[in-house]
C-alpha positions as CSV (number, residue, x, y, z in Angstrom):
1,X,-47.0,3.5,-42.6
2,X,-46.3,-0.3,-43.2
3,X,-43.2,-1.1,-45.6
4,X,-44.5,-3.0,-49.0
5,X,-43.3,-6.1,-49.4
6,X,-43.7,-7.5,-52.8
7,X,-44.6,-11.4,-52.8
8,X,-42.4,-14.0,-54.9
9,X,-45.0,-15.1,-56.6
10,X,-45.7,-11.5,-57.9
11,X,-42.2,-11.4,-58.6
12,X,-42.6,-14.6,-61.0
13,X,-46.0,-13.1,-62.6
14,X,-43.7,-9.8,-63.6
15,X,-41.0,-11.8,-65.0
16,X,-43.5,-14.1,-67.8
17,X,-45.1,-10.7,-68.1
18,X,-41.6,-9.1,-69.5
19,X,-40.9,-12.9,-71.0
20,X,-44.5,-13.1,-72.9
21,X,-44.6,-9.1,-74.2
22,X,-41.3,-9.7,-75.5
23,X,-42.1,-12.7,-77.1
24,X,-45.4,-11.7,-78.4
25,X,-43.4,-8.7,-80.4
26,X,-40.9,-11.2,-81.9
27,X,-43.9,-13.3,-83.0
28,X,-45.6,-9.6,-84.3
29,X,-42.0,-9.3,-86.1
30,X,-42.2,-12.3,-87.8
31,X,-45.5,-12.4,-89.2
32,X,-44.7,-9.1,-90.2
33,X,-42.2,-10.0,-92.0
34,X,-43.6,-12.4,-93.6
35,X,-46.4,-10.8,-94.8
36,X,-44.5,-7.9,-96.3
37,X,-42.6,-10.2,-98.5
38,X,-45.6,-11.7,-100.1
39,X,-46.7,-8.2,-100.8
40,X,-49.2,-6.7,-98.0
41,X,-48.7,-3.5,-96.7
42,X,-49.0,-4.5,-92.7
43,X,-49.4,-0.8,-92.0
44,X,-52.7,-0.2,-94.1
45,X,-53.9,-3.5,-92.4
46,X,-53.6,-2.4,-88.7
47,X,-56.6,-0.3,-87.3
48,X,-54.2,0.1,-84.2
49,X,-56.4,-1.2,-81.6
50,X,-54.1,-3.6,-80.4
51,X,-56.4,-6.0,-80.7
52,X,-55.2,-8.6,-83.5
53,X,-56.3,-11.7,-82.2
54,X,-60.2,-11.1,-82.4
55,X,-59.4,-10.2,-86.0
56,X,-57.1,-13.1,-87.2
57,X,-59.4,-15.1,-89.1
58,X,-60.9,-11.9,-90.9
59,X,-58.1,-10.2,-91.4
60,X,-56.6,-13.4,-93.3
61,X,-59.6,-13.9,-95.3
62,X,-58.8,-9.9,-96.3
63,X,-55.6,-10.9,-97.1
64,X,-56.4,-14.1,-99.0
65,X,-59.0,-11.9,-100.9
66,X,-56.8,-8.9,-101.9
67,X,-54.5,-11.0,-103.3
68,X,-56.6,-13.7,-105.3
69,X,-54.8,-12.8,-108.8
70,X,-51.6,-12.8,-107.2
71,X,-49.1,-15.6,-106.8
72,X,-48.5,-15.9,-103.0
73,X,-46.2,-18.9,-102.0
74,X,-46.3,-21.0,-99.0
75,X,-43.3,-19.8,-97.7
């Protein structure tokens, strides 16, 4: 049986695929974050698909909704 040899350019693609998952979950962290300071409960919003960016724009109009009669800063 031929020995595998692993390209360099597969190499690379593995490396921004570790640098990009971590980076997405630091992003995740933050807007976490964010969100549970002004007061939504991140876990009740999650359907747990994964999925969050084909549900951005409803999701925040959920958000923006449920909390109409409260004050939510820009911060």
């Amino acid at each position: 049986m031929k020995k595998l040899k692993i390209p360099k350019y597969i190499r690379e693609w593995m490396v921004l695929t570790a640098y990009y998952s971590y980076k997405a979950a630091e992003l995740n962290r933050k807007v976490a974050e964010w969100l549970e300071r002004h007061g939504v409960d991140v876990d009740a919003l999650s359907d747990g698909s994964g999925c969050g960016f084909n549900i951005t724009d409803e999701l925040c109009e959920r958000i923006e909704r449920e909390s109409a009669n409260v004050d939510v800063s820009e911060t």
